[in-house]
VEXDREN-2710 file (C-alpha; in Angstrom, 1 decimal):
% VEXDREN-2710
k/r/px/py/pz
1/UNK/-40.0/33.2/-4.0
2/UNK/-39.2/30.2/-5.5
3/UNK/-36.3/29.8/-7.1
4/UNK/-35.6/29.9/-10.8
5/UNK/-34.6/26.2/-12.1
6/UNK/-34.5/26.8/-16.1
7/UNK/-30.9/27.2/-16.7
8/UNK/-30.5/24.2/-14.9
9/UNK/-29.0/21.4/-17.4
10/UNK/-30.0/18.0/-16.2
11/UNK/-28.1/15.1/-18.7
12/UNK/-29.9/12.4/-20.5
13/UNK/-29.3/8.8/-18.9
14/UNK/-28.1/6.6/-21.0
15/UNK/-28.5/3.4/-19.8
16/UNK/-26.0/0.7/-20.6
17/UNK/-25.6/-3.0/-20.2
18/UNK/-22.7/-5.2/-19.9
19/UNK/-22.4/-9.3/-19.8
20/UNK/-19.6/-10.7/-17.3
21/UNK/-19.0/-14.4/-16.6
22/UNK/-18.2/-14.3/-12.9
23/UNK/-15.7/-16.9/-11.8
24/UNK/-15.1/-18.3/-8.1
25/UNK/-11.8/-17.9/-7.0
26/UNK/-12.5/-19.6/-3.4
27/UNK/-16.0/-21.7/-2.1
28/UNK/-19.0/-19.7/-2.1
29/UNK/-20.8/-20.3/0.9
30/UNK/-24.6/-19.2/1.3
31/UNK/-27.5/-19.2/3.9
32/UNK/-31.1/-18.6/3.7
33/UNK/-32.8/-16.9/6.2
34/UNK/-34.7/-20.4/7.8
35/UNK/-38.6/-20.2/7.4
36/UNK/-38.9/-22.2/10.8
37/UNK/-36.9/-19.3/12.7
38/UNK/-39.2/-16.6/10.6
39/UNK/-42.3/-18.8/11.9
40/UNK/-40.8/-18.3/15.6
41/UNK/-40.1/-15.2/15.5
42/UNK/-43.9/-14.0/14.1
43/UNK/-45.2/-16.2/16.8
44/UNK/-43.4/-14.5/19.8
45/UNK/-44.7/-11.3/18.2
46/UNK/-47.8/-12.1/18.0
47/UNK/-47.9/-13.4/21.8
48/UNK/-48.4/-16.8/21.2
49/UNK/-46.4/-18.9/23.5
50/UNK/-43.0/-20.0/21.8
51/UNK/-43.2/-23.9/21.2
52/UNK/-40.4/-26.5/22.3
53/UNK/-37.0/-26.6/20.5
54/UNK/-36.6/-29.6/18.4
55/UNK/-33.8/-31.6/18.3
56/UNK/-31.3/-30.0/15.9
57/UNK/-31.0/-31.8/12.3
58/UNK/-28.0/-31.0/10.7
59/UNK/-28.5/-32.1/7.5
60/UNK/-32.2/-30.3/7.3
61/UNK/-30.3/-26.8/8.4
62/UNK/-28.2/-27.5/5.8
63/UNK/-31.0/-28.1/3.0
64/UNK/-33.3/-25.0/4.5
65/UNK/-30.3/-22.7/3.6
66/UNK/-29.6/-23.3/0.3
67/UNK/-31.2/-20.4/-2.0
68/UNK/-32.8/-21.8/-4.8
69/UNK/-35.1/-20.2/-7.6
70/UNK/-38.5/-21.1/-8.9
71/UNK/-36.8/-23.8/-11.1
72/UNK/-35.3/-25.2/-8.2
73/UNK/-31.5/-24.1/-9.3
74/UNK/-29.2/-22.9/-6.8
75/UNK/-28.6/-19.1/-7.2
76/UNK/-26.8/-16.3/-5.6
77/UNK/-28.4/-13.0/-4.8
78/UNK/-28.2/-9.9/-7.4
79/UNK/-27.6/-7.6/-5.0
80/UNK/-24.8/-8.8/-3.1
81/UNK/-22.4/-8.1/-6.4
82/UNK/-23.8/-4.7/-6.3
83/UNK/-23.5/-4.0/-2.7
84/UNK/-19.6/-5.1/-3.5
85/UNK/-19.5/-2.6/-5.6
86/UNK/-20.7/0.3/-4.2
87/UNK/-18.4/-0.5/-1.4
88/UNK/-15.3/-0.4/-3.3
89/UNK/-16.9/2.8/-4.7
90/UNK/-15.4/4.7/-2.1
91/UNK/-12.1/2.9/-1.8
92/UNK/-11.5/4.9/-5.2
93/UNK/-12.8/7.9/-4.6
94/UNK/-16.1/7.4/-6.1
95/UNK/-19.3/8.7/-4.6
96/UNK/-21.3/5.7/-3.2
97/UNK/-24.2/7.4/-4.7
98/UNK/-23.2/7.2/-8.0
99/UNK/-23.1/3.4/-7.6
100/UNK/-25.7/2.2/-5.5
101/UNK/-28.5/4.9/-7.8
102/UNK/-26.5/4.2/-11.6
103/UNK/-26.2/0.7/-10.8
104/UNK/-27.8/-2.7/-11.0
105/UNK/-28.0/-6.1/-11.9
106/UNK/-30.7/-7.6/-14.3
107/UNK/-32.8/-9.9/-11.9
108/UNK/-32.9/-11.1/-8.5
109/UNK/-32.0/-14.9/-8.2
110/UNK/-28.8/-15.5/-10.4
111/UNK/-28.4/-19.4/-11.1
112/UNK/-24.7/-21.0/-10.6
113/UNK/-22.7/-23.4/-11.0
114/UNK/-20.4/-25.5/-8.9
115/UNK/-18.8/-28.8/-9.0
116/UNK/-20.5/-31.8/-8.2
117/UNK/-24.0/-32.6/-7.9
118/UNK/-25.2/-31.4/-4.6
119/UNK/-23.1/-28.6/-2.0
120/UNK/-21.1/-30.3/0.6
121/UNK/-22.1/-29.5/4.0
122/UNK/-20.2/-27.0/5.7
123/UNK/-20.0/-27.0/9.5
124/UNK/-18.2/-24.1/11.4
125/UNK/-18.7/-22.6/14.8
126/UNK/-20.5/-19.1/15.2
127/UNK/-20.9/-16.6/18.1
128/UNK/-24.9/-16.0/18.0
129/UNK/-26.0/-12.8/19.6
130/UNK/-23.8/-9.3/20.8
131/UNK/-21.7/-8.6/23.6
132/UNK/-21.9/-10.5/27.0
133/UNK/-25.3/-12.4/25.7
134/UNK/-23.2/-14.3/22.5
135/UNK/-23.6/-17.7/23.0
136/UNK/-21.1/-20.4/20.4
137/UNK/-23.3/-22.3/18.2
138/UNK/-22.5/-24.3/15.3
139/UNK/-23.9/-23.6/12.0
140/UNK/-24.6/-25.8/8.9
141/UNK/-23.9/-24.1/5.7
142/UNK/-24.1/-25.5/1.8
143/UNK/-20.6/-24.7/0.6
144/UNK/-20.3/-24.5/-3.6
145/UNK/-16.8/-25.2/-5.0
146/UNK/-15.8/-24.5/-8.1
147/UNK/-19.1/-21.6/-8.7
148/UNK/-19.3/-19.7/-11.3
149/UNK/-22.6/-18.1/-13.0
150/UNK/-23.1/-14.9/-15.8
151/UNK/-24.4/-11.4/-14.6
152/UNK/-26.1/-8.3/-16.5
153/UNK/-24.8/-5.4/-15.1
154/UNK/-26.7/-2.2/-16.3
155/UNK/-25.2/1.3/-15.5
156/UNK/-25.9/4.9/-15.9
157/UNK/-23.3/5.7/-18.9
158/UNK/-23.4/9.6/-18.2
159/UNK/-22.0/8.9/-14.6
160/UNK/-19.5/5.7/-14.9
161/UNK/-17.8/3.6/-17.9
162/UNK/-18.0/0.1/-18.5
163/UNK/-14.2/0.0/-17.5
164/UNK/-14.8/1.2/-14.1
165/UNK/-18.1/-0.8/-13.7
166/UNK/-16.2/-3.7/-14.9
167/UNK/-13.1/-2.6/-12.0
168/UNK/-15.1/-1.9/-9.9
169/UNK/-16.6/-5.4/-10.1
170/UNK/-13.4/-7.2/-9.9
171/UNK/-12.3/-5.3/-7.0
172/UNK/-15.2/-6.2/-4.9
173/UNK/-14.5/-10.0/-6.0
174/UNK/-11.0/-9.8/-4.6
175/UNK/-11.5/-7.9/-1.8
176/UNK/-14.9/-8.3/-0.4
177/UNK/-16.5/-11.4/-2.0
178/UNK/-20.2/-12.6/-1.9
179/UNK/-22.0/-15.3/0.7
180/UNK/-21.1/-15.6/4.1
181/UNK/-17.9/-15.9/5.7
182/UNK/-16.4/-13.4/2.9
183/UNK/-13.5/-11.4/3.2
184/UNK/-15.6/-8.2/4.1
185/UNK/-16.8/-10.6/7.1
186/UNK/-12.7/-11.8/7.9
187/UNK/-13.3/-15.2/6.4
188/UNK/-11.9/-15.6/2.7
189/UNK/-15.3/-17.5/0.9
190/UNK/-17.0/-16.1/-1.9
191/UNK/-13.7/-14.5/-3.8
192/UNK/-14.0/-14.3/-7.5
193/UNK/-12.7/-13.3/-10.8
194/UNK/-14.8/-11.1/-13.6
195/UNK/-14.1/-11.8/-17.5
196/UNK/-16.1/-9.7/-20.0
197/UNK/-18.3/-11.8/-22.0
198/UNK/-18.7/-11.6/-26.0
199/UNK/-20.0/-8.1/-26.7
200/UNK/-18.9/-6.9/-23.7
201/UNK/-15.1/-7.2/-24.5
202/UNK/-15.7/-4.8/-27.4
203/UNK/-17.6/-2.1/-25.5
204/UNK/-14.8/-2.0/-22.7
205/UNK/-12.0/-2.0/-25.3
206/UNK/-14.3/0.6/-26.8
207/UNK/-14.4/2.9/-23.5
208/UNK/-10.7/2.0/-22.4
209/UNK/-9.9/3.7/-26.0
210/UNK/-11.9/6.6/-25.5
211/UNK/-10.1/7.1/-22.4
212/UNK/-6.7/7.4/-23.7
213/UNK/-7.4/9.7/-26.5
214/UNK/-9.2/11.5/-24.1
215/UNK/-6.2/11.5/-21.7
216/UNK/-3.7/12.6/-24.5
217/UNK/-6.0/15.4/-25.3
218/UNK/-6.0/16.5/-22.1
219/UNK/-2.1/16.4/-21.9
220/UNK/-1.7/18.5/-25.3
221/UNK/-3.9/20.9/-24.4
222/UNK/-1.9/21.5/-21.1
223/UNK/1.4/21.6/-23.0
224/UNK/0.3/23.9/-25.1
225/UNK/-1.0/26.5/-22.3
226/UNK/2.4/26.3/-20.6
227/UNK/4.0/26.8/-24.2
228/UNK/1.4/29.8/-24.5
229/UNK/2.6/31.3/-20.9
230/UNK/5.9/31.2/-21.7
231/UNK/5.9/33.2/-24.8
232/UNK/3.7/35.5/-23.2
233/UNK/6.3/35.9/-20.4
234/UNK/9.1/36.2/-23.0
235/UNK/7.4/39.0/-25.5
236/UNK/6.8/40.9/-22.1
237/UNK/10.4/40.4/-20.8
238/UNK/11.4/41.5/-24.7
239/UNK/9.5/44.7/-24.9
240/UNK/10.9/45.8/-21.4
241/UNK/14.3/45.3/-22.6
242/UNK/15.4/42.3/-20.7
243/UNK/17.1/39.8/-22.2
244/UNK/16.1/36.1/-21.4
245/UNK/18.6/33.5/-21.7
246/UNK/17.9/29.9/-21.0
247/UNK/19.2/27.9/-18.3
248/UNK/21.8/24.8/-19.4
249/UNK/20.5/21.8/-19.0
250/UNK/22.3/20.2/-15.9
251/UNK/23.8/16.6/-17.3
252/UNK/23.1/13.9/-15.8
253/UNK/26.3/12.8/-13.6
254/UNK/27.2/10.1/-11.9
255/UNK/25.0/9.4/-8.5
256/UNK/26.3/9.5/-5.3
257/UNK/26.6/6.9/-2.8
258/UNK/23.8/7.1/-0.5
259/UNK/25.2/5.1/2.8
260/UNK/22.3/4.4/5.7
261/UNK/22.9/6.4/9.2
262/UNK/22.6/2.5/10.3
263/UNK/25.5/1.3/8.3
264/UNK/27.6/4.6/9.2
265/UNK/27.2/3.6/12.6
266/UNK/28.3/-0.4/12.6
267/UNK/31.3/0.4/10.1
268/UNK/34.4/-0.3/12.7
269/UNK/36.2/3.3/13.0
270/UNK/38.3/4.5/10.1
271/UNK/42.7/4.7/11.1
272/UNK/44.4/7.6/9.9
273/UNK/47.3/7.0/7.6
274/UNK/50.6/8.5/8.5
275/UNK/51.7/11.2/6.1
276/UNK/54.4/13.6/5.8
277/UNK/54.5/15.2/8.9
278/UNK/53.3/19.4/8.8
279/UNK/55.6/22.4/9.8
280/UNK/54.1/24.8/11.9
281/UNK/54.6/28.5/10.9
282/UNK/54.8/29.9/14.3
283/UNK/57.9/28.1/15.5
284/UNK/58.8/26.0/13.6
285/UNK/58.4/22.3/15.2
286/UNK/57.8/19.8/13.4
287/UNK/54.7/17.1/14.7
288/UNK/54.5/13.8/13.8
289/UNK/51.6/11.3/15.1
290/UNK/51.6/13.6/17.8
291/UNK/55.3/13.5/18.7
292/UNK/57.4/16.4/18.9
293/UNK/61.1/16.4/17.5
294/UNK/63.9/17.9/19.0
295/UNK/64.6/21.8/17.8
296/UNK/67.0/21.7/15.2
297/UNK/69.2/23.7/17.2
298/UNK/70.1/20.9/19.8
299/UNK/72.6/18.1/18.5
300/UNK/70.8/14.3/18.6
301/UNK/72.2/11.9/20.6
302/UNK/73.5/11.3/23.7
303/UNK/76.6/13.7/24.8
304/UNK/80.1/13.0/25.3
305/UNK/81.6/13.3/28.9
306/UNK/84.9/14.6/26.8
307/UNK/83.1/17.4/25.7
308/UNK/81.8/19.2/28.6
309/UNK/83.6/22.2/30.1
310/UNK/86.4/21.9/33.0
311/UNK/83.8/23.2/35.9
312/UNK/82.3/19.8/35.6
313/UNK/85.4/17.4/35.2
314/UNK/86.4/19.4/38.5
315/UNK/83.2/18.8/40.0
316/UNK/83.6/15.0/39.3
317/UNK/87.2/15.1/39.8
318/UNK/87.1/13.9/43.8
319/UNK/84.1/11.9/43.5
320/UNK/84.0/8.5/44.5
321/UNK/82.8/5.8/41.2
322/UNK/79.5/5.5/43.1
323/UNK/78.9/9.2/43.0
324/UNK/80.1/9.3/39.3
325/UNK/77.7/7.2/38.4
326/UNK/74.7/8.8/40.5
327/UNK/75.6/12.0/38.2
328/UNK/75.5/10.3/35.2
329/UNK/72.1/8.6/35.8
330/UNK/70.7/12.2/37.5
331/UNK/72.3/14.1/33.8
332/UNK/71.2/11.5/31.5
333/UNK/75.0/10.8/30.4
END
């Protein structure tokens, strides 16, 4: 049974077009695919035997690569802007879909220009061919300083704004470029900057507008719902008899000193300071930096011979001097 599409709403497109003056921030650098390696290449295929290589030409390679349109201007190719973009599609989030079907630039062949009156000839060396069978080869390229050319981008409205066609745009010329040897490809040619052009300026402004009210709408509306929560959680609280009472609002203090588990550990060791020394309730000592008084019982200082009891002035009393002293050392006296 097929299924039933009528409730389906599908929205109108409403096409939109924007005008950008594209700007080279680096040297574009282009190449044609060569009609003499196309002529090869159909001639292998069709079996005909492949003829002799000529002698390369480097200024020739360099002529057969520029792209040129019917007017004989050089040009860069629509697409490549649009490619760009549909790859920083996704570096945002944005379906690639949605880019590479809602947009496109007006034309194929877009004319630039550069400084000077013919491209200078670029030569680099190049790996030609994958893995094992790459062979180095040098290449000879028309490099364009100082490009710049205007593009007509039109866009699905109903899927993307003109601000995020026109970001999207000037992302791709930062980050991936256009040409050959582009940052996309790990070179850094083809970079380039996007300013809105006339009418253009208006309709982003326009859009960028429409955005913020749209955002502070948004916002409001979501106040307002928490605001609508809480006085539905207050009128229950009330008619269960519970009394609600609003938490302070916590000042802001002072903040603490955050110190780093590094620092902690090269800070040199901290000394104690010696402070009045702490009675011990169980006996009543005294300590002090670990040192333990006499009890308070016992005089200080050293004792007098004069003072000890007759048992030991007898005991000394037939001694010889050298025996006296012995005792005195052994008695601490």
């Amino acid at each position: 049974m097929a299924k039933n599409t009528l409730g389906i709403i599908v929205p109108d497109i409403q096409t939109t077009e924007l005008e950008v003056d594209i700007v080279g921030r680096t040297s574009l650098l282009v190449k044609r695919f060569d009609e003499k390696t196309q002529d090869d290449i159909a001639r292998k295929q069709g079996g005909n035997a492949s003829r002799t290589k000529a002698p390369r030409v480097p200024e020739e390679e360099c002529e057969r690569a520029r792209i040129k349109n019917t007017k004989g201007e050089d040009c860069v190719k629509a697409i490549w802007f649009k490619k760009g973009m549909a790859a920083m599609g996704g570096y945002f989030q944005i379906p690639r879909g949605n880019v590479e079907q809602g947009v496109y630039v007006v034309g194929d062949l877009i004319p630039i220009k550069f400084t000077g009156k013919k491209p200078i000839m670029n030569t680099a060396r190049v790996r030609v061919g994958q893995g094992g069978m790459a062979k180095t080869s040098l290449a000879y390229r028309p490099e364009f300083p100082g490009w710049s050319c205007k593009l007509r981008i039109g866009f699905d409205a109903s899927v993307l704004t003109p601000h995020q066609v026109v970001t999207l745009l000037a992302h791709a010329g930062a980050k991936n470029g256009v040409g050959e040897w582009r940052p996309q490809k790990g070179g850094d040619y083809g970079r380039f900057d996007v300013f809105p052009a006339g009418a253009s300026k208006k309709i982003i402004e326009q859009a960028r507008a429409a955005a913020q009210i749209a955002a502070k709408e948004t916002m409001a509306a979501q106040a307002a719902k928490d605001d609508a929560k809480v006085a539905r959680g207050r009128a229950k609280a009330a008619k269960d008899g519970i009394e609600v009472v609003d938490a302070p609002k916590k000042k802001l203090g002072r903040p603490k000193k955050v110190v780093e588990a590094s620092a902690l550990d090269d800070a040199p060791p901290m000394k104690r300071k010696p402070g009045r020394p702490k009675k011990s309730e169980s006996n009543g000592v005294t300590v002090a930096n670990k040192v333990l008084k006499r009890p308070p019982g016992r005089p200080p200082g050293r004792p007098k011979l004069e003072k000890l009891d007759g048992s030991f002035k007898d005991l000394v009393a037939n001694a010889t001097p050298e025996q006296i002293a012995k005792m005195r050392k052994n008695f601490g006296l």
